[in-house]
C-alpha positions as CSV (number, residue, x, y, z in Angstrom):
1,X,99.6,40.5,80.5
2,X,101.2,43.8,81.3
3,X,100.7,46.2,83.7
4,X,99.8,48.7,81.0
5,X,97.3,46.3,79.6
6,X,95.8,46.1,82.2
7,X,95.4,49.7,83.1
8,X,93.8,49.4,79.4
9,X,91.5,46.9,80.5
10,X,90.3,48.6,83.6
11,X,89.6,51.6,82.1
12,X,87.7,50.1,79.0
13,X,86.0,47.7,81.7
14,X,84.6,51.1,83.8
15,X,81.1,51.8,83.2
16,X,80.2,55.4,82.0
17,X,79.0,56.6,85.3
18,X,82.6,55.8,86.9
19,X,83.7,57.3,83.7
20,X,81.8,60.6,84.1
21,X,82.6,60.8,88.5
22,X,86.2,60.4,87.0
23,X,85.9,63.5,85.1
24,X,84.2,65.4,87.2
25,X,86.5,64.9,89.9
26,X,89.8,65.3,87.9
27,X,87.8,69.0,86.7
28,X,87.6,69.8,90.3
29,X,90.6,69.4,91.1
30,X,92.3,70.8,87.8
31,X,89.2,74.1,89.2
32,X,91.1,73.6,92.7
33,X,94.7,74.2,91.2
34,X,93.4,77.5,89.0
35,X,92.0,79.0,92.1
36,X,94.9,78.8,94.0
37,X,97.4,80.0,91.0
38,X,95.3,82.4,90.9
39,X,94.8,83.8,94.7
40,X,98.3,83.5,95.3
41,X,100.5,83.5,92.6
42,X,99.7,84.9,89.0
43,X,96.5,87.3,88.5
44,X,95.5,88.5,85.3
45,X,94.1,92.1,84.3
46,X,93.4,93.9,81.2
47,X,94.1,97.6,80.5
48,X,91.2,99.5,79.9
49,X,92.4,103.3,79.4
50,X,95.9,104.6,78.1
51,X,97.3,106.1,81.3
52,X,100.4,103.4,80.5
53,X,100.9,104.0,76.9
54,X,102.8,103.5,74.9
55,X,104.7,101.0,77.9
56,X,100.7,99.4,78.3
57,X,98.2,99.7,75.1
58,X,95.0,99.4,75.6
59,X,93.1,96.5,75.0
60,X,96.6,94.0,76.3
61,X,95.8,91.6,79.3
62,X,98.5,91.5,81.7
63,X,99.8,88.7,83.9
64,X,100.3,90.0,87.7
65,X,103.1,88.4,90.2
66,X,101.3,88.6,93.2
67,X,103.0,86.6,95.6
68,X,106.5,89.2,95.3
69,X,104.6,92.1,97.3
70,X,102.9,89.0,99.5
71,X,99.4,87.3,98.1
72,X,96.5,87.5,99.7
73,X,93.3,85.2,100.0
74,X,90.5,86.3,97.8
75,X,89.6,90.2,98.3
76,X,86.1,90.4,97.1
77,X,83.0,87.6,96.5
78,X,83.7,87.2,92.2
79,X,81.4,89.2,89.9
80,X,80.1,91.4,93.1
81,X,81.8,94.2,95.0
82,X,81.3,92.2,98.2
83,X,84.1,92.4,100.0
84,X,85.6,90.1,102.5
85,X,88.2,89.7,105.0
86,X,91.4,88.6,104.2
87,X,94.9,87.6,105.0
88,X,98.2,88.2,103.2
89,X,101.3,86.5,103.1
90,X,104.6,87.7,103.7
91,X,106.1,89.7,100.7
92,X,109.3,88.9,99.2
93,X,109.9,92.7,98.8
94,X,108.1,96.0,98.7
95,X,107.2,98.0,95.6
96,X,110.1,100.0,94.5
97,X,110.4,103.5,92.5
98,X,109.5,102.1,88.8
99,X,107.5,99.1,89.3
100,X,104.6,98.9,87.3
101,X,102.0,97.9,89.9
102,X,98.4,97.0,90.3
103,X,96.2,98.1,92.7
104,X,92.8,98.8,93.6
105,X,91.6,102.2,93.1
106,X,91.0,103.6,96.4
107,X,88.6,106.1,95.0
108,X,88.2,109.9,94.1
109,X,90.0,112.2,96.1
110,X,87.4,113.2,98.3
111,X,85.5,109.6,98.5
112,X,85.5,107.2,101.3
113,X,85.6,104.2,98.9
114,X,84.8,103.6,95.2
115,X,81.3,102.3,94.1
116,X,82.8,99.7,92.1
117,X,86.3,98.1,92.9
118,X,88.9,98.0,90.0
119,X,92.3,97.3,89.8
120,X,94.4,100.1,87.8
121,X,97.6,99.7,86.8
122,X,100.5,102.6,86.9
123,X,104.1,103.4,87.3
124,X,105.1,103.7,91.4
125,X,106.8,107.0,91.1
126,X,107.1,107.7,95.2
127,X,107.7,105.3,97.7
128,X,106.7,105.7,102.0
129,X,108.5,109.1,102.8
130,X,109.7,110.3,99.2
131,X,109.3,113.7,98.3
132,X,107.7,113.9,95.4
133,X,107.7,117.2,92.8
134,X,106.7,118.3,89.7
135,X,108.5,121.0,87.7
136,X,107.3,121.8,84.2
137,X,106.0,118.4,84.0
138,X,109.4,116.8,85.2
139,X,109.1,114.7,88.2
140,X,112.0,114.8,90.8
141,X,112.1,112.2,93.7
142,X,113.9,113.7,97.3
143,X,115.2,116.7,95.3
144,X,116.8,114.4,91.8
145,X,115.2,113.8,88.5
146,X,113.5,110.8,88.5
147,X,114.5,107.7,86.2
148,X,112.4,108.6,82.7
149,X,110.5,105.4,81.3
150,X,111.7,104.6,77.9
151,X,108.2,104.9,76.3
152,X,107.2,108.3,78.4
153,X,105.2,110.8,76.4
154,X,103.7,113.8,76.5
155,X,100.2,115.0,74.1
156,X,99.9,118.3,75.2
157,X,103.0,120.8,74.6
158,X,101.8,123.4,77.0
159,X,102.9,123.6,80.2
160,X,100.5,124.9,83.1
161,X,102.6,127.7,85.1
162,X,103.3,127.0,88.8
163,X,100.4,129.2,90.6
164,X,97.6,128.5,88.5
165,X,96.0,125.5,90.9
166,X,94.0,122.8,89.2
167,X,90.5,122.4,91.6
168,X,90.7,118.6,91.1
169,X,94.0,118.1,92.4
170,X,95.2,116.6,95.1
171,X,95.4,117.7,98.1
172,X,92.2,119.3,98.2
173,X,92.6,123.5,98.4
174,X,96.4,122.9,97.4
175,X,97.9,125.8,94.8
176,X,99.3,122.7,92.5
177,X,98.4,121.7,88.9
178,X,99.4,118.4,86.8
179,X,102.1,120.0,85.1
180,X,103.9,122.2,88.8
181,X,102.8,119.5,91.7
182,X,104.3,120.1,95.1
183,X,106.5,119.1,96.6
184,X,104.8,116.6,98.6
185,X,105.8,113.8,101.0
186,X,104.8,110.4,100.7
187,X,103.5,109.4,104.1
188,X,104.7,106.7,106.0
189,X,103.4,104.4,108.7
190,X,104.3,106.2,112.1
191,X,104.2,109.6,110.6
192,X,102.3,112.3,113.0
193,X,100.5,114.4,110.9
194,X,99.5,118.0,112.4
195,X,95.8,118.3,112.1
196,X,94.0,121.9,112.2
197,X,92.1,124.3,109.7
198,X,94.6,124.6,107.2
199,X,95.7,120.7,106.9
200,X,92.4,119.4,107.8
201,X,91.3,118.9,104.4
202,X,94.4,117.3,102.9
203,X,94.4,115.0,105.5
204,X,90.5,114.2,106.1
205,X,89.9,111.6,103.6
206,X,92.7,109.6,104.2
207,X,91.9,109.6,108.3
208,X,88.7,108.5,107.2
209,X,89.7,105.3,105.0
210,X,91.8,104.7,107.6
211,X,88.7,103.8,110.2
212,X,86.4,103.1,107.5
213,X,83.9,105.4,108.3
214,X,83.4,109.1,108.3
215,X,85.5,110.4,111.8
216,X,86.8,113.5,111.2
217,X,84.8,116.6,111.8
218,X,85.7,120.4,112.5
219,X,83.7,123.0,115.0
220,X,85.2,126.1,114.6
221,X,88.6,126.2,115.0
222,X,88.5,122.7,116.2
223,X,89.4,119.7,114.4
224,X,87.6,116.2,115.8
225,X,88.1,112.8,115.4
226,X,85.3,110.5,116.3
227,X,84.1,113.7,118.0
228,X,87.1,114.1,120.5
229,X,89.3,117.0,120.0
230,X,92.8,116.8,118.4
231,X,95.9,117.8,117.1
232,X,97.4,115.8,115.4
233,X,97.1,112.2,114.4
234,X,99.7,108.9,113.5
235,X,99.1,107.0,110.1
236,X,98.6,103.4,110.4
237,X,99.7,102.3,107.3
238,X,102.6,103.0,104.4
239,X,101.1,104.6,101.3
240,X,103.0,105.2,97.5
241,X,102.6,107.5,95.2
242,X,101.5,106.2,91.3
243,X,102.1,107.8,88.1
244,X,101.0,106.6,84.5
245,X,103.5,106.7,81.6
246,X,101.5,108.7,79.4
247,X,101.8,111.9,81.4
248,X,99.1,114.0,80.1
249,X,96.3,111.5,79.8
250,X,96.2,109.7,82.9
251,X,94.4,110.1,86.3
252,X,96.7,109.0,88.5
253,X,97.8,110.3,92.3
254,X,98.1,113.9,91.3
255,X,94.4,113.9,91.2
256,X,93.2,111.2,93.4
257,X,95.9,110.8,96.2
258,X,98.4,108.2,97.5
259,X,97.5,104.7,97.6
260,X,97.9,102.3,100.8
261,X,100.1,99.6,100.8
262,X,96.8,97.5,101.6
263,X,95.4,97.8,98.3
264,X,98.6,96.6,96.0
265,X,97.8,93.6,94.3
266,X,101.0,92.9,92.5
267,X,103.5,94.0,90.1
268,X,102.6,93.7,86.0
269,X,105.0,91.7,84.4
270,X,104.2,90.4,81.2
271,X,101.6,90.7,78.3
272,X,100.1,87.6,77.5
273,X,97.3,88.7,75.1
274,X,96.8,91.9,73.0
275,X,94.1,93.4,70.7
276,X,92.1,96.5,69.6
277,X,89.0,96.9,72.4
278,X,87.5,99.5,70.0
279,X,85.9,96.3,67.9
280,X,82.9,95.1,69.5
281,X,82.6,91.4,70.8
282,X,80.1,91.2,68.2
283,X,82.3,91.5,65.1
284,X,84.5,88.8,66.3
285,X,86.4,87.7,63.4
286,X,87.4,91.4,62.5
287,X,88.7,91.7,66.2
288,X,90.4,88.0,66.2
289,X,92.2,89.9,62.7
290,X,93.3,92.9,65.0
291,X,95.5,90.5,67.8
292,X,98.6,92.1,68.3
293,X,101.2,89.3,68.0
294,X,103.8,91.3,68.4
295,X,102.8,92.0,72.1
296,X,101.9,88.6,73.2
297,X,104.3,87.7,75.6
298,X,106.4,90.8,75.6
299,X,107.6,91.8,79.3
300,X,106.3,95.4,80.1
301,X,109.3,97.0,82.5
């Protein structure tokens, strides 16, 4: 008889609760080798406004490399915003003008942290101590155009006239709008930052993330951190600034402010499902019809 045969035999011989501790044992491990594709190497995320389009519809699910900028153990306890501590892994490289990155929001411009976390996905348009401007909607990186994605647009043909500030921009109390921004420098890890009445307030929420807590305060004329006095204060981390594709109709850091290098997940690299989210779960044969075939496995770039 065979080895194979009597592999056969053995198998056919096992009794069905062997049979069944078999399966469940080759389903842990097959749960074991998910999880850690997924904490370390490939995460997935879907697109739920059109900030990215036409680069990014919405309604495609996105595969994320997220061992390039270095992985990290799992962020938050699944289906809670729990979150937990974490280590990463070295990166193979840091983002880079042009990525399309994901990230965690890092909340409003004037919140300590979001209420929910989500992971957005835009264009890195300024990298750690890039100065970034906007002139009639055109962005220029250290004083030179910046590279134009090939499926930029534009929905609104009027321009807002440098002066005329925009009360939900970033910085807070800045004269900018979305259409004339700075110029503004991307912060860097290291950088001293001069802290009194007139940068206090461009500066506060970002001291604050930075401890995790409310710190700074201001008496008088007197800025305060954890209630000592100060002057100035070093940034402890590298921070970028995003952009989405579809200028007009996306909230990106012109409104809500850089984003720390802490809370990059990865870069977007490829589409591996598409369809119209406007059909509800419900109707499900009429949104199977609307799959977008000729985005599944397209690279977005």
């Amino acid at each position: 008889m065979t080895s194979e045969k009597k592999e056969k035999l053995k198998t056919l011989q096992k009794t069905p609760l062997q049979k069944f501790l078999e399966f469940i044992k080759n389903l842990f491990f097959a749960a074991i080798a998910a999880l850690l594709i997924k904490t370390f190497l490939i995460e997935t995320s879907r697109v739920p406004t059109g900030s990215m389009e036409k680069t990014i519809l919405v309604g495609d699910f996105l595969f994320v490399n997220k061992f390039i900028y270095g992985s990290t153990s799992p962020r938050i306890i699944p289906f809670t915003n729990i979150k937990l501590p974490y280590f990463q892994l070295p990166a193979l490289r840091e983002p880079r003008r042009g990525d399309i990155v994901v990230f965690e929001y890092p909340g409003d411009r004037d919140e300590l942290e979001p209420a929910e976390v989500n992971n957005y996905v835009k264009r890195c348009i300024g990298i750690p101590g890039d100065t970034i401007e906007i002139i009639d909607k055109v962005v220029f990186v250290n004083g030179k155009e910046a590279w134009i994605p090939p499926h930029i647009q534009y929905l609104n043909p009027y321009v807002t006239p440098k002066g005329v500030p925009n009360p939900r921009i970033f910085p807070k109390g800045s004269n900018f709008n979305e259409d004339n921004y700075g110029p503004i420098v991307v912060p860097k890890k290291g950088d001293v930052i001069p802290l009194n009445l007139e940068t206090v307030e461009q500066w506060r929420t970002i001291i604050d993330r930075e401890y995790g807590r409310r710190v700074v305060t201001v008496e008088g004329d007197q800025v305060y951190i954890e209630g000592k006095p100060v002057k100035s204060y070093t940034l402890k981390k590298d921070y970028y600034f995003m952009m989405g594709d579809n200028r007009d109709d996306s909230a990106d850091s012109r409104f809500w402010g850089f984003v720390p290098r802490d809370k990059i997940v990865g870069q977007a690299f490829l589409i591996y499902w598409s369809w119209d989210p406007s059909i509800p779960f419900s109707d499900f044969f009429k949104l199977l019809g609307s799959v977008r075939l000729n985005r599944i496995a397209k690279l977005v770039h």
